[in-house]
C-alpha positions as CSV (number, residue, x, y, z in Angstrom):
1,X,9.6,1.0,28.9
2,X,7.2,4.0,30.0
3,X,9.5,6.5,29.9
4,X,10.3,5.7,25.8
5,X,6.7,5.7,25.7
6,X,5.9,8.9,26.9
7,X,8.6,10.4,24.7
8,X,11.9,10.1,26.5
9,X,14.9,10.1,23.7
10,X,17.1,6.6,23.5
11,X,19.8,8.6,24.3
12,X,18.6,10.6,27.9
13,X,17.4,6.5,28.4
14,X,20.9,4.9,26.7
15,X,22.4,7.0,29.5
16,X,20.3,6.3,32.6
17,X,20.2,2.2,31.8
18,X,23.7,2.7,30.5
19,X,22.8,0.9,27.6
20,X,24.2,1.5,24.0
21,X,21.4,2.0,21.1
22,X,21.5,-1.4,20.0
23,X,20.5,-2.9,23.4
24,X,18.1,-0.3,24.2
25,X,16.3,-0.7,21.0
26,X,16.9,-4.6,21.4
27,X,14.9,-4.8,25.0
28,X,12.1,-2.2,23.6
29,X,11.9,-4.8,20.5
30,X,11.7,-7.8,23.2
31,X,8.8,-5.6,25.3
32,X,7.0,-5.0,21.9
33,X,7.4,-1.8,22.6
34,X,6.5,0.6,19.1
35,X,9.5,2.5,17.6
36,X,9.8,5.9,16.7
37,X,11.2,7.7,13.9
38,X,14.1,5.4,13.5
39,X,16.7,6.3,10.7
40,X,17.2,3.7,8.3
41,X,21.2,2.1,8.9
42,X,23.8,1.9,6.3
43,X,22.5,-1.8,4.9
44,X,18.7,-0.7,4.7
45,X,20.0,2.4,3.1
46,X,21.7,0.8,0.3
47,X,18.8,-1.4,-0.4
48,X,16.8,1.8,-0.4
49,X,18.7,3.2,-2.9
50,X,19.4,-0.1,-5.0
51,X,15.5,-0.3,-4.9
52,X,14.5,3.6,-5.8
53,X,17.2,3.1,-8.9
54,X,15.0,0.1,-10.1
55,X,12.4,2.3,-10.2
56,X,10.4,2.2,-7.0
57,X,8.6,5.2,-5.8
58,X,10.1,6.7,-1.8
59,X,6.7,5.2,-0.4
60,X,6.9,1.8,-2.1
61,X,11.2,1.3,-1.0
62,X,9.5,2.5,2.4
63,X,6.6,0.0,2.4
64,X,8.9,-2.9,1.5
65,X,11.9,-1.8,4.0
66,X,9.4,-1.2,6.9
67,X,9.5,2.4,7.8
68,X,7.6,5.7,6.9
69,X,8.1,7.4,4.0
70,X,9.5,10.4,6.0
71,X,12.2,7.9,7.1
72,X,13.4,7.2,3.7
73,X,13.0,11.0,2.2
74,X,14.6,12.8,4.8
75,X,18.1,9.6,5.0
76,X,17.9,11.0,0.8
77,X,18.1,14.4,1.7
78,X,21.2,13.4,4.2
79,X,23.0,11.7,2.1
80,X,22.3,13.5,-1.4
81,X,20.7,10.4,-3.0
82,X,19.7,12.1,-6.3
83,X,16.0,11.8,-6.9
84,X,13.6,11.6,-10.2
85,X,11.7,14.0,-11.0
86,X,7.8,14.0,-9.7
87,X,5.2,12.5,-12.0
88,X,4.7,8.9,-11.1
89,X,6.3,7.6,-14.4
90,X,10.5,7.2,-14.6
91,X,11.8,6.6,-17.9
92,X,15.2,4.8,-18.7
């Protein structure tokens, strides 16, 4: 898909194929096509949380769930996940 390539948004390209999200993503995923900036959905989020309240820094719940650190940080900011403080130690 070129025009995903070069920066067309899934839903101008959701429209025009009249595809929903899911399939659109599905035959980029089948092409091998590489995603953008995709938000985390409601199951990877609660395993980001669950893993952040065992103690995992935002870039190590992002390494193991797949996506950028800016993924997880800003789906925290959206949904008001409270966060530690900064420091690199959490105490119990």
């Amino acid at each position: 898909m070129d025009k995903y390539e070069a920066g067309v948004t899934t839903p101008a390209l959701c429209a025009e194929y009249s595809l929903s999200k899911g399939g659109l993503l599905k035959v980029l995923g089948e092409r091998g096509v590489e995603m953008r900036r995709q938000s985390l959905d409601a199951a990877q989020l609660s395993e980001a949380v669950r893993l952040y309240e065992t103690g995992l820094s935002l870039q190590a719940v992002a390494t193991r769930l797949g996506v950028s650190y800016n993924c997880v940080r800003q789906r925290f900011v959206k949904e008001e996940v409270p966060r530690r403080p900064r420091g690199g130690s959490y105490a119990r």
